[in-house]
FIBAKE-625291 format. One record per residue (C-alpha): residue in one letter; x, y, z. Coordinates in steps of 0.2 Angstrom, whole numbers, padded with zeros to 4 digits. Layout:
! residues N
- A/X/Y/Z
...
END
This chain:
! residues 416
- X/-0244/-0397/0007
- X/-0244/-0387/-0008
- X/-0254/-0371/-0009
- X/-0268/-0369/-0018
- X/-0266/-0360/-0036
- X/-0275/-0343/-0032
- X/-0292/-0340/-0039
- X/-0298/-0321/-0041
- X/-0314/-0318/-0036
- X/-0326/-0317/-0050
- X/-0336/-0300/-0045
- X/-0317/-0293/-0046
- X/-0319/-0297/-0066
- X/-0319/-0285/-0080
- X/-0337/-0283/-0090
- X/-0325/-0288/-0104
- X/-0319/-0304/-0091
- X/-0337/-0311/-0087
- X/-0341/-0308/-0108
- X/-0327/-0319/-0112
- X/-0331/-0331/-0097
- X/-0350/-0332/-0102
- X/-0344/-0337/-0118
- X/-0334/-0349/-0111
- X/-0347/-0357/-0099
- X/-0358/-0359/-0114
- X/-0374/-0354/-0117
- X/-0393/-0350/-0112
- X/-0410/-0357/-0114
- X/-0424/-0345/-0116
- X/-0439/-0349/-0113
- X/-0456/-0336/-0117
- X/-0472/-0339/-0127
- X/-0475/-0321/-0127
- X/-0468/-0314/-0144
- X/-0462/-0297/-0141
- X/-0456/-0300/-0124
- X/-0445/-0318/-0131
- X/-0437/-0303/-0144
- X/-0434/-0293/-0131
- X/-0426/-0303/-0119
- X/-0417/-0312/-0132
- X/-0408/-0296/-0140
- X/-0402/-0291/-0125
- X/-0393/-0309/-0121
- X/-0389/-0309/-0138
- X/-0377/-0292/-0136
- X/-0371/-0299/-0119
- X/-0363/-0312/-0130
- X/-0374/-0328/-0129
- X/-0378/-0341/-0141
- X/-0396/-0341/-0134
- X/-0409/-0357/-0138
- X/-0427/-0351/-0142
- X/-0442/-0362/-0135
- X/-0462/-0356/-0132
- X/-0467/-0370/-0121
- X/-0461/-0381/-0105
- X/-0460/-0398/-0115
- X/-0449/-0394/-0127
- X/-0439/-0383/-0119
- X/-0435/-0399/-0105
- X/-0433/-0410/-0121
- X/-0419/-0399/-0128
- X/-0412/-0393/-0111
- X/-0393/-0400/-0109
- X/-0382/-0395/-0093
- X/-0368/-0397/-0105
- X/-0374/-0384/-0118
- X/-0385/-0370/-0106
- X/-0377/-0364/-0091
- X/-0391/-0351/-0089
- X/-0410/-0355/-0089
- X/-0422/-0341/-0091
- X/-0441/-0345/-0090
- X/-0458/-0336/-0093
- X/-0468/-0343/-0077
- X/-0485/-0340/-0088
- X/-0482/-0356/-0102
- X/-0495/-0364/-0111
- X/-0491/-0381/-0109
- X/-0484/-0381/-0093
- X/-0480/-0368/-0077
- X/-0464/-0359/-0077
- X/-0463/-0366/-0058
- X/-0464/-0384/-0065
- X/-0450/-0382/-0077
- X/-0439/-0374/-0062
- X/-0442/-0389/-0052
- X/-0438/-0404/-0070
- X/-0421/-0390/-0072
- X/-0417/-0392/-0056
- X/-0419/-0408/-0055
- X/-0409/-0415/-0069
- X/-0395/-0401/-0065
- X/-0395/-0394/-0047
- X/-0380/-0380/-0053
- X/-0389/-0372/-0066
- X/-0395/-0356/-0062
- X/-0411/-0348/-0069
- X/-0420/-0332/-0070
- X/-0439/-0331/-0069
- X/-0449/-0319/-0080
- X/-0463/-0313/-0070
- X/-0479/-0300/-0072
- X/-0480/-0289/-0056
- X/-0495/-0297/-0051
- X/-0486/-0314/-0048
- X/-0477/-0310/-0033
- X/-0483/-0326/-0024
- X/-0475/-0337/-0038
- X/-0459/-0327/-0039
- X/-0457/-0330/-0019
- X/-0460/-0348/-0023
- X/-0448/-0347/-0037
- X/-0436/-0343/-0027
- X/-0440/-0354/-0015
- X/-0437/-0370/-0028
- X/-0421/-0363/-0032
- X/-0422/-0348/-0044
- X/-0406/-0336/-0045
- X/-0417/-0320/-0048
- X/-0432/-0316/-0056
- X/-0436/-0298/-0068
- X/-0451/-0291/-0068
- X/-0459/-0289/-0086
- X/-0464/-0281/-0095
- X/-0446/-0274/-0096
- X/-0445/-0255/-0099
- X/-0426/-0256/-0095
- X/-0414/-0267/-0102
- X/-0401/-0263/-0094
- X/-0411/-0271/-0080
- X/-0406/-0288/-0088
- X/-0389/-0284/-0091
- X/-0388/-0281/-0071
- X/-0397/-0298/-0067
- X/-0388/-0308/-0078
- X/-0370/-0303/-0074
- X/-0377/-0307/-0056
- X/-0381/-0322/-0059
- X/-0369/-0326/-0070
- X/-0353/-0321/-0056
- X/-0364/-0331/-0043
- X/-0363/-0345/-0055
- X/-0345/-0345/-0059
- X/-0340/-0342/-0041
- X/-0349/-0357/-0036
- X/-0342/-0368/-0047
- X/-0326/-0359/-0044
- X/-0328/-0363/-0025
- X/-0332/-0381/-0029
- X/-0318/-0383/-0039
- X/-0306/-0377/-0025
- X/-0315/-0387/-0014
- X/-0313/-0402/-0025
- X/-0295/-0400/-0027
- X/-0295/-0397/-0008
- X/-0302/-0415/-0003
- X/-0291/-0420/-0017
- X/-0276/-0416/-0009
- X/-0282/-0419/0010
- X/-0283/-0437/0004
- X/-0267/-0436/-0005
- X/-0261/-0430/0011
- X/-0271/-0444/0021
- X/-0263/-0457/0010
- X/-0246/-0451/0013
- X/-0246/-0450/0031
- X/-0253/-0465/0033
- X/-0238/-0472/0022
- X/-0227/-0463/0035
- X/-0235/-0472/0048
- X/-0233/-0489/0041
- X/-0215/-0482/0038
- X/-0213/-0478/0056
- X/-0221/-0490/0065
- X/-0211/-0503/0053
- X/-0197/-0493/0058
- X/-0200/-0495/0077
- X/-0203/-0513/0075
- X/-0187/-0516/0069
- X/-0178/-0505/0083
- X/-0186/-0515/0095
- X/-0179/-0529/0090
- X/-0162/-0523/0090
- X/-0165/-0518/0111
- X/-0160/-0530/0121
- X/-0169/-0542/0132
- X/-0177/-0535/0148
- X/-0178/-0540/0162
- X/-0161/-0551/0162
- X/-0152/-0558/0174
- X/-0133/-0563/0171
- X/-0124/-0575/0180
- X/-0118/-0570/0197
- X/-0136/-0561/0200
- X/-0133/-0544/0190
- X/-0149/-0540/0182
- X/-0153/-0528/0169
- X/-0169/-0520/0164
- X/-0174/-0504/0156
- X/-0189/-0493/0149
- X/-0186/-0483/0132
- X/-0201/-0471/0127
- X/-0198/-0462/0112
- X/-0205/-0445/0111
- X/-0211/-0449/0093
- X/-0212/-0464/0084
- X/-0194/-0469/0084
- X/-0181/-0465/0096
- X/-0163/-0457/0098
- X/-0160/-0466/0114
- X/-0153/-0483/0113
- X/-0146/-0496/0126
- X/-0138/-0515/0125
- X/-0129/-0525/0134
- X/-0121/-0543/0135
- X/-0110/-0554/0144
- X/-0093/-0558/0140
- X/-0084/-0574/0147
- X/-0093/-0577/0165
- X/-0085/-0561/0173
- X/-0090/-0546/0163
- X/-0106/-0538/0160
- X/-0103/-0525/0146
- X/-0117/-0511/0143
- X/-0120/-0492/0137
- X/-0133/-0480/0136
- X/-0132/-0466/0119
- X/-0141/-0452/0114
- X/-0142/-0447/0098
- X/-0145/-0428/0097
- X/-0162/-0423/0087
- X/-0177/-0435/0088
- X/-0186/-0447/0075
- X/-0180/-0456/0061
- X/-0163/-0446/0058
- X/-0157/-0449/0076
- X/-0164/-0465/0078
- X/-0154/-0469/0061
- X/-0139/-0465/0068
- X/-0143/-0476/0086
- X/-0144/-0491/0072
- X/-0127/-0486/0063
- X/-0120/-0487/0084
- X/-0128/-0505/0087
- X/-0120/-0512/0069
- X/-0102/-0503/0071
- X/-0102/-0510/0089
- X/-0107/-0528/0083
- X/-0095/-0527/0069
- X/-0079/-0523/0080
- X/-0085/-0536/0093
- X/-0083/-0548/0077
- X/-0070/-0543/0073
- X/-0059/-0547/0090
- X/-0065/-0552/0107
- X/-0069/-0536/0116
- X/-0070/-0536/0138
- X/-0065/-0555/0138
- X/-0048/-0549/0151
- X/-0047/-0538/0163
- X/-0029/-0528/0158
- X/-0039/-0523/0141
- X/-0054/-0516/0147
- X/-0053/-0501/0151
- X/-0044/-0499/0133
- X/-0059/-0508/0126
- X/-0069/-0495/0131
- X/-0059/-0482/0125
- X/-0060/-0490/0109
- X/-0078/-0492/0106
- X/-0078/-0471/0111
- X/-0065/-0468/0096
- X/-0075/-0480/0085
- X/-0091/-0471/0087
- X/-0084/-0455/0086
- X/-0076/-0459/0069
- X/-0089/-0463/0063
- X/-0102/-0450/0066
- X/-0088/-0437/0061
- X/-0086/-0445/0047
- X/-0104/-0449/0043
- X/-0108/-0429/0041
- X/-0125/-0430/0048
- X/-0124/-0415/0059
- X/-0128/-0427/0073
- X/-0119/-0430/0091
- X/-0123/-0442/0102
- X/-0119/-0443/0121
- X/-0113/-0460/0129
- X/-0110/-0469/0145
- X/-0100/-0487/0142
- X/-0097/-0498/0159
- X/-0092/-0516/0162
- X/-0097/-0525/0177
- X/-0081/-0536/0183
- X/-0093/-0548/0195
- X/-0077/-0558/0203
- X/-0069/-0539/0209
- X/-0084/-0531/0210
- X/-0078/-0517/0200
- X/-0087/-0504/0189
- X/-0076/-0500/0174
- X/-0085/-0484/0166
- X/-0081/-0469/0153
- X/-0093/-0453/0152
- X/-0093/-0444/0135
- X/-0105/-0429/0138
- X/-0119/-0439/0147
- X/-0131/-0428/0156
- X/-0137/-0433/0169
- X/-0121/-0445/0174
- X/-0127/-0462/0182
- X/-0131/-0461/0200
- X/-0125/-0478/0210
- X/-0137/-0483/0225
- X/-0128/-0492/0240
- X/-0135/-0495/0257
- X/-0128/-0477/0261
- X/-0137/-0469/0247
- X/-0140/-0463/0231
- X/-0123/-0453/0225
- X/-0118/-0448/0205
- X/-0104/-0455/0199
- X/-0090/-0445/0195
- X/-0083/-0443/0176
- X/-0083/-0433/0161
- X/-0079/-0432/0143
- X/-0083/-0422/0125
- X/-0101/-0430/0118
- X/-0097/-0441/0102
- X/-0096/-0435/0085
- X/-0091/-0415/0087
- X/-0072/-0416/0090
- X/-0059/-0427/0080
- X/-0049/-0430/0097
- X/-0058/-0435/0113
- X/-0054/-0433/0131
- X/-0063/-0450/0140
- X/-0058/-0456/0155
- X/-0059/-0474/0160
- X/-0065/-0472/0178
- X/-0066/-0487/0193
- X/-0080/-0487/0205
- X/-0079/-0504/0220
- X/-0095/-0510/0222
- X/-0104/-0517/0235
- X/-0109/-0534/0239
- X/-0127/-0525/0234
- X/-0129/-0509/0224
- X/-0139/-0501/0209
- X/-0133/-0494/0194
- X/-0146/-0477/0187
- X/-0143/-0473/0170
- X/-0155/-0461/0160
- X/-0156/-0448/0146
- X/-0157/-0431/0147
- X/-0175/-0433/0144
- X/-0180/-0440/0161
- X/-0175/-0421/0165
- X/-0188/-0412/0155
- X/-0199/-0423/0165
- X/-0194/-0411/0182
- X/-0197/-0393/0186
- X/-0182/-0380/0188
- X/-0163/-0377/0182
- X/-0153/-0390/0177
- X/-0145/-0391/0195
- X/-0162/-0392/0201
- X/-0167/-0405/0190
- X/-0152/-0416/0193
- X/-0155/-0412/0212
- X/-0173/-0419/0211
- X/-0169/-0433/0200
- X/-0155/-0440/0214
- X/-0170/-0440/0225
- X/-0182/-0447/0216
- X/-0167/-0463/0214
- X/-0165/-0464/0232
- X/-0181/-0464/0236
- X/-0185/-0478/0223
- X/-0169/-0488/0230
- X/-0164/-0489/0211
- X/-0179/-0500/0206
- X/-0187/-0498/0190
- X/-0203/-0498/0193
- X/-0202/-0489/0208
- X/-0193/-0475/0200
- X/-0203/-0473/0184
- X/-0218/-0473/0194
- X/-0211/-0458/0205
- X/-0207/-0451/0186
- X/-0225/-0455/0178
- X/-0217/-0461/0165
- X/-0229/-0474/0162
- X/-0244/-0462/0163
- X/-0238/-0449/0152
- X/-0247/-0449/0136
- X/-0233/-0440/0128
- X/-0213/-0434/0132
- X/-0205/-0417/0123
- X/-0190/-0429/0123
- X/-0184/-0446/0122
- X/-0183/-0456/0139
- X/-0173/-0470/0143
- X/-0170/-0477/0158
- X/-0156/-0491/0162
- X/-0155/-0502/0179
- X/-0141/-0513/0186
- X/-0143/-0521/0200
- X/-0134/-0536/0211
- X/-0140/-0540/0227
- X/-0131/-0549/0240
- X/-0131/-0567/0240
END
């Protein structure tokens, strides 16, 4: 939000400032049906460097009161028509920022309180042996005045710009939640079950609107199940950009040829969608890296066919022996020209569970990073790999917000 323009105070003014600003802020109405104290009065307002308008009674000086013309009122509370205190109230009334300055006898204390009361600035005594005495009341006034309307000017372009600002985050919102709408729909289906009883499911909870963690997967012929897990460095729109770049250059090289459709290309299909990415985001400029897991699921061998490129934590595969995390390693995507990913096998069980989570699911746990990853197994062992199970062990579902993106990823097949 842009700062405001700086006012300076008024009482930090020159006498030659609030001169020049009560010329500006036009001029007064004078009030007096005593003769030689209207003369005095107006001389005095006269050299302080108003255009002053003389009236003797109450009526005509409402009838010839403008808000836009007098920016100072002073009034005799002794009139002949009407009571000084009545013509406080009509000013008042038809402009509630107008100051004014009571002329009172000493005698008229009770009124004067009153005045003040109704909404007088100040009042001066008369008669007036001093004039100097109205010179001090009126710049008084006078700064009150300008500060006032200088504090409801700043106060004006405040609201101003707190709607301004309103507006645009609401904008942002629409933005955003549009945003989300439409990364939704690029996630895949979940639960889903694949034929040979492999089933898929995940959680992804975005730290803010949008999210830099991503997931798909998909079946290729009747043997493979094909699926990966990135993080996109950063959150928000930025990294969950980039997610969307992933999903479209993915799609576009599996249109390009059939990818995973036989088992001696695999592992250099997977080796290939790595090099893609990485391209890409290198060539992108962005400043954003993303970590990656890529596995395919051969369902006649009952392999896993997987490459880690700087996944942290590593997926953890549960057997009836236990949760264990696979082994594998690799340069993130997107920070070196030439990686070093390694196509790894894994046999699997007639039943088993594959665990695949961001880095975010460790800020969810206390400790070092050894600690957390320690915990986390655990948490996977206990939960036998089950979604539910293990976000509840998480309270992922409870938590009203994340300091990072979490996703979580499940494979299962159980024995048939």
């Amino acid at each position: 939000m842009t700062s405001p323009t700086h006012v300076s105070s008024p009482i930090q003014k020159t006498s030659e400032q609030v001169s020049a600003t009560r010329g500006e802020r036009h001029g007064l109405l004078l009030i007096d049906a005593d003769e030689p104290s209207r003369q005095q009065v107006h001389n005095a307002l006269v050299r302080l460097g108003f255009t002053v308008t003389l009236v003797e009674n109450g009526v005509e000086a409402i009838g010839r009161f403008s808000p836009d013309k007098h920016g100072l009122v002073v009034t005799d509370l002794h009139l002949p028509d009407m009571g000084g205190l009545e013509v406080l109230r009509k000013v008042k009334h038809l402009s509630p920022d107008t100051p004014v300055v009571v002329l009172a006898a000493n005698s008229d204390v009770d009124d004067v309180v009153q005045a003040l009361r109704l909404g007088a600035s100040d009042y001066l005594l008369t008669p007036i042996a001093d004039e100097s005495v109205i010179d001090h009341a009126v710049k008084r006034v006078i700064e009150a005045r300008d500060l006032a309307a200088e504090n409801r000017e700043y106060r004006e372009q405040l609201e101003q710009r707190n709607r301004e600002l309103h507006d645009h985050i609401e904008l942002l919102q629409r933005d955003h939640q549009a945003g989300r709408q439409l990364q939704q729909h690029l996630l895949p289906r979940t639960p889903y079950e694949y034929p040979a009883g492999i089933k898929a499911a995940y959680r992804l909870l975005p730290s803010l609107y949008l999210s830099g963690d991503f997931i798909d997967y998909g079946l290729f012929g009747e043997r493979f199940v094909a699926f990966y897990l990135v993080d996109v460095s950063g959150h928000g729109v930025s990294s969950a950009l980039v997610t969307a770049l992933i999903k479209h250059s993915i799609m576009h090289l599996l249109r390009e040829r059939p990818l995973f459709s036989q088992l001696n290309t695999i592992d250099q299909d997977i080796i290939e969608i790595l090099e893609m990415i990485n391209s890409e985001l290198m060539a992108t400029r962005l400043d954003k890296h993303a970590s990656m897991f890529v596995g395919v699921v051969d369902s006649r061998a009952r392999q896993l066919h997987y490459a880690v490129a700087g996944q942290v934590p590593v997926p953890a595969l549960v057997t009836r022996e236990g949760a264990h995390w696979l082994a594998g390693k690799g340069r993130p995507l997107g920070l070196f020209q030439q990686g070093d990913w390694e196509v790894r096998h894994c046999s699997l069980p007639t039943s088993w569970r594959l665990v695949a989570c961001s880095d975010g699911v460790l800020e969810l746990l206390p400790g070092n990073l050894l600690q957390k990853e320690e915990a986390l197994l655990q948490k996977i062992d206990h939960s036998r790999g089950d979604l539910d199970t293990l976000c509840a062990a998480l309270k992922v579902d409870t938590a009203e917000s994340f300091p990072d993106d979490i996703t979580i990823l499940t494979l299962r097949q159980d024995e048939q």
